[in-house]
Each structure stands twice: as structure tokens, then as C-alpha cells.
C-alpha positions in Angstrom: -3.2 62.3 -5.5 -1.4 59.0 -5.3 1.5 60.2 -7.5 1.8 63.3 -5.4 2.1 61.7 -2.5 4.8 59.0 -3.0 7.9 58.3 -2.9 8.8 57.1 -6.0 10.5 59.9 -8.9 9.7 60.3 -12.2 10.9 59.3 -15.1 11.8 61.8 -18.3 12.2 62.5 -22.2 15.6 64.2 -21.7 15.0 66.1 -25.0 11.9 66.6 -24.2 12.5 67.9 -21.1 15.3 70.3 -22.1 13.0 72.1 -24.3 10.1 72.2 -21.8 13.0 74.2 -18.6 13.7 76.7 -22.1 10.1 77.5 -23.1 8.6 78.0 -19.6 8.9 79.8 -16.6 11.7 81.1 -14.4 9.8 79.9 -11.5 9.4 76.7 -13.1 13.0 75.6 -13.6 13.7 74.7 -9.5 11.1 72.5 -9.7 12.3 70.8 -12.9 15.4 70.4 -11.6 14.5 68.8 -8.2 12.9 66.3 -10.6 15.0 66.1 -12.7 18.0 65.2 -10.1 15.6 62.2 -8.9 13.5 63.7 -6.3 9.7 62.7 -5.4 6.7 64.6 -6.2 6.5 64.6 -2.1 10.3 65.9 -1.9 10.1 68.5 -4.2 6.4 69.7 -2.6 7.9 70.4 0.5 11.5 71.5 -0.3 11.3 73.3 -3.4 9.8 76.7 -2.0 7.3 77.0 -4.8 3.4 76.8 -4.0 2.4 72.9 -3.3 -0.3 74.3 -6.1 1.9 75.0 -8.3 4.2 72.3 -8.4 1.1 69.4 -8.3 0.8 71.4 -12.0 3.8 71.6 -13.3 3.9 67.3 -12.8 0.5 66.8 -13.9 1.7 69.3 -17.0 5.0 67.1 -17.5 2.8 64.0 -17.3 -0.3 65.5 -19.6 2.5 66.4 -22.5 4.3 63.1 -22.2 7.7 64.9 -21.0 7.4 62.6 -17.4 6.5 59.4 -16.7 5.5 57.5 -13.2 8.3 55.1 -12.9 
């Protein structure tokens, strides 16, 4: 919950992360990208227009799979 709710953004495996935004969901890749471009977990909560649910997974997916990393 800590992670979710600050401020600071993540940090990624470009290659990694590249091949993750091919291989998943269409409804996946706005909230990669908001990530991507530097935004907090918080941020892209509220701003992305996906479910709060589902984004908490997609990060907790990124960090599980070693893609992300807390800064």
C-alpha cells in the first residue's frame, strides 16, 4: 500500500518492459505508458481511467516479474 500511495515513479527494464506492453492487454498499455513517461502509482490511479484494481495489479505484476522497480 505504501508504494501505491506515493509519490515517487518507478523505475524499468526498457527491454523488459517493451515486451511486457506487446504480450499483454490492450487495456493494459495506458497504464504502462503513464509509468512509463514517469508518473506515480498515485497519478496514474487516479488519471488513467482504468479500475484503481486493476492498475494496483498491473504494478504489483511489473514489480513480481522484475520489469519495475521502486526507485
Amino acid at each position: 500500500e505504501h508504494l501505491l500511495a506515493g509519490d515517487d515513479p518507478l523505475q524499468f527494464d526498457p527491454g523488459k518492459l517493451d515486451f511486457y506492453d506487446r504480450v499483454c492487454a490492450d487495456a493494459i498499455h495506458p497504464i504502462t505508458e503513464m509509468l512509463r513517461q514517469g508518473a506515480p502509482p498515485r497519478t496514474t490511479m487516479a488519471e488513467s481511467g482504468a479500475s484503481p484494481l486493476l492498475v494496483e495489479w498491473v504494478i504489483k505484476d511489473l514489480l513480481r516479474k522484475g520489469i519495475a522497480r521502486i526507485q
